[in-house]
N, C-alpha and C positions, 0 to 999 in steps of 0.2 A: 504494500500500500504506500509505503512511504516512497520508495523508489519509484512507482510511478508517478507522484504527485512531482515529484523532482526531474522525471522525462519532460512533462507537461508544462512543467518552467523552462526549461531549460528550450522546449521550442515554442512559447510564446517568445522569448527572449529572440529565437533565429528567427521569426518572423518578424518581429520589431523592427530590425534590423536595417535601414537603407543606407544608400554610399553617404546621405548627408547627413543619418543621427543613427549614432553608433552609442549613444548613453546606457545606461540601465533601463531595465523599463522595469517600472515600479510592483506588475504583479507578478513577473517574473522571481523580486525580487519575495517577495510575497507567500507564494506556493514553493519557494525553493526551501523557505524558512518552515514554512509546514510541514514540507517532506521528512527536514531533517528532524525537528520535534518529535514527528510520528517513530524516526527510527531512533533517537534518545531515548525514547517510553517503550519503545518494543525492547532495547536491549537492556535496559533497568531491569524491566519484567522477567527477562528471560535469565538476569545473571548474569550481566555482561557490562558491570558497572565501566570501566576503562573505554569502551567501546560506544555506552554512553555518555560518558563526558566528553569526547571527543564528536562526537554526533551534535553535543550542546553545543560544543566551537563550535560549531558547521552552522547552528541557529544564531547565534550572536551575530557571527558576522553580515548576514545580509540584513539583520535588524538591524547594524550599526549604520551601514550602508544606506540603508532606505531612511532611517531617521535626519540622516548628513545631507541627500539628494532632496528631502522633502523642505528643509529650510530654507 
């Protein structure tokens, strides 16, 4: 689940995309932060604390991102 939600960012993001706006696109940034949440709580769940903390990186930084972009 979480990996697809993170396919699904990851090509609104190549669709966004043209030769004159190459920025973030905000739900990209969005559903990517989802993704990785869903697999932080999948691997807490499962016994995988290291595995989730490192998946938490993975959520921070596009909420740092999209907090920085949105100002």
């Amino acid at each position: 689940m979480g990996l697809t939600v993170i396919v699904i960012s990851w090509l609104l993001q190549y669709l966004s995309i043209t030769p004159k706006k190459q920025d973030f696109n905000p739900l990209f940034l969005m559903f990517y932060a989802i993704g990785t949440a869903v697999l932080a709580w999948i691997s807490y769940i499962s016994g995988s604390p290291l595995t989730a903390l490192l998946n938490l990186g993975a959520f921070i930084l596009p909420i740092a991102i999209l907090l920085k972009i949105k100002k």
